[in-house]
Structure formats: structure tokens, C-alpha cells
N, C-alpha and C positions, 0 to 999 in steps of 0.2 A: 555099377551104374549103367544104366541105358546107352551112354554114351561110348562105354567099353568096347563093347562087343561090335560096336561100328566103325573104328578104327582101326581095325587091321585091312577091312573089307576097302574102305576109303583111301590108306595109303598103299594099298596095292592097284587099287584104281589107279592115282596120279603119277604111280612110279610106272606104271605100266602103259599109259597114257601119249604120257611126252607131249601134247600137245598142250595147253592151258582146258583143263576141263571148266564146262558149265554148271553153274549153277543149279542149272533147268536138268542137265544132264546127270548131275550127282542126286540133286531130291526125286527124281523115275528111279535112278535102280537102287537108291538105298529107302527111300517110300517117308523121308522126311519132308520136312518144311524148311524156309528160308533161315528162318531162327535158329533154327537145328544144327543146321549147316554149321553158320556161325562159328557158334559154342562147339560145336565137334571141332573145326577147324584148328580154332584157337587153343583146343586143348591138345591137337596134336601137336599143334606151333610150338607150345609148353612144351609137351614131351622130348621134341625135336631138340630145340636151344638149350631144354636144359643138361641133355646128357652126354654132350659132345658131338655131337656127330656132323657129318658132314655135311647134309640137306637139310633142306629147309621148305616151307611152303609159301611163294608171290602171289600177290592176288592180282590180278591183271584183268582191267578191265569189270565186267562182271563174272567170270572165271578163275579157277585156281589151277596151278600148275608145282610142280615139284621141281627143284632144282637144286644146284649145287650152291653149298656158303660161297661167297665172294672168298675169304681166305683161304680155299681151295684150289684154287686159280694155277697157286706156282705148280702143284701136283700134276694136276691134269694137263696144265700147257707138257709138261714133260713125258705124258701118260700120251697123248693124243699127235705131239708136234705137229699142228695145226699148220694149215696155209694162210698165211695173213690175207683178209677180207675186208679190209678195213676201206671206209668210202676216203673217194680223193676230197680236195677242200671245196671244186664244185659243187659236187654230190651231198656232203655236207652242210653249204650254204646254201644249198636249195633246198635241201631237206629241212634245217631251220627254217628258212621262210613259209615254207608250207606250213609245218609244225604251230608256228606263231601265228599266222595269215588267214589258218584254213577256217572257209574253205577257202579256195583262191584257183584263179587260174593261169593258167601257162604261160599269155600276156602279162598278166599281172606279175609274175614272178619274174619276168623279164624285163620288165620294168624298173622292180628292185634292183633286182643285180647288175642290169645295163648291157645285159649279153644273154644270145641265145640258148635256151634250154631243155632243147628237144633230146637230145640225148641223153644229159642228166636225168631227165625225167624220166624216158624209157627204163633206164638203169635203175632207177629207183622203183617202178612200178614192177618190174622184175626180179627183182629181190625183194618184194612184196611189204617193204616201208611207205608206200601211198597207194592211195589207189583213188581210181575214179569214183565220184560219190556225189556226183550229177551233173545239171547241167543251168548254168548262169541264165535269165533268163533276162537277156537282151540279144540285138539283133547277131545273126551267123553262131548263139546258143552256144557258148566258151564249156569244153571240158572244167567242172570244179575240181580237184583234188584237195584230198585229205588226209591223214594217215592212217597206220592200220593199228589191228593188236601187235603182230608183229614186228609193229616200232615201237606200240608201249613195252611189249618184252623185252625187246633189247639195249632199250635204256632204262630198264626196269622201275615203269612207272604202272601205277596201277590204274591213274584214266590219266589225261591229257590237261586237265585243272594241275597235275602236280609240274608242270613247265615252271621254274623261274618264272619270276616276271621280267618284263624288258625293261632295260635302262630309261629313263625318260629322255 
């Protein structure tokens, strides 16, 4: 099939990649359409789940990326012995707020929480989970913040519609 002979080129793209590849950037060098994509995709997602293995393909955003199964985790934590990154509970509730909020500004998130958050923010726009994504347009023009792909990654969502909804 057509779709054959695309699939090795494709998953040597994303394994070779490591970033979340594009859309736009997958149909230039393999000379498909959006459709294409798709159905390639899905059929390596098939290949992948059905015969064990360890990866898997996320779609984040409107790109795709390669990564490891979740039930991979205990292997690699022991493969890697990582240094824990984990955000504190500020970092965290700010980052919800934003998450839920956005856009939203710096006031406004200060507001929420009832405590200053210039630090947390910095921290967060540094490890590249928000970022600046304009500017509120009343008086002295408030930084907006938003989040990134690299927070739909690492909560492994594929846009930002898949948040929970909030409690009423």
C-alpha cells in the first residue's frame, strides 16, 4: 500500500525529532496532504500498540511527537535516575490559574491567589509552561499569559479544550 513505504521514513522523522513535529513540517518532506498524514499516523499508532512495544505516537497540539508508553516509566526512572523537577504548590496554582484563566494577567492571578506572583511566573515562563501572548488592552497594557505546547506535553494533552472542567 501507499502508506507503507511512508512509514519507516515518518517514524524515523519523530524518533529522530524529539521535538513534537508539525503537521506542515511532516506533509513538505514526505509531499502528503493533511488526510494522509492522518491515516499514516493512525496506522503506525496500530503498528505501535499492537505489538508491544514500548512508544507510542501523542498528538500535541497540531503536531506529533514520539514518546515512551506511560508503563515504561518504572524502567526508565531506573535507566535515567532523574533529578526531581517537579513544580512547588505555588508554581502549580499558578500554573492552574493561568491554564483555566488564560489569557490572564499577572494582576489578575494575584488576585486569585491573594499573594504575589512575580517569581512564580518568571519560573514558569522559564521552564517554558507560559508564556507571554500579549497585551490586555486597558490602561498601563497588562502582560497576558498563556500556556505553551510544552505544557500541553507535559500533561499530555493534545490542545487545552482537554482541561477538566472546573467545579461549579
Amino acid at each position: 500500500m501507499f502508506y507503507e513505504k511512508l512509514k519507516a521514513p515518518l517514524e524515523a522523522m519523530l524518533f529522530i525529532c524529539g521535538d513534537p513535529l508539525s503537521c506542515n513540517q511532516i506533509s513538505s518532506i514526505l509531499g502528503i496532504d493533511q488526510e494522509s498524514i492522518d491515516a499514516l499516523i493512525a496506522e503506525l499508532q496500530n503498528d505501535m500498540n499492537g505489538t508491544g512495544r514500548g512508544l507510542t505516537i501523542k498528538k500535541i497540539a497540531d503536531s506529533y511527537q514520539m514518546c515512551t508508553k506511560p508503563e515504561m516509566s518504572p524502567y526508565l526512572e531506573k535507566l535515567t535516575e532523574m533529578t526531581d523537577k517537579k513544580l512547588s504548590a505555588p508554581a502549580l496554582e499558578t500554573l492552574s490559574i493561568i491554564a483555566f484563566k488564560q489569557p490572564i494577567t499577572k494582576q489578575e492571578v494575584e488576585a486569585i491567589r491573594g499573594v504575589r506572583a512575580d517569581n512564580v511566573i518568571n519560573r514558569l515562563l522559564e521552564r517554558e509552561l507560559i508564556q507571554e501572548i500579549g497585551r490586555k488592552k486597558v490602561v498601563g497594557r497588562p502582560i497576558l499569559y498563556g500556556t505553551t505546547n510544552t505544557f500541553l506535553k507535559c500533561f499530555g494533552l493534545s490542545d487545552i479544550d482537554q482541561l477538566p472542567a472546573l467545579p461549579t
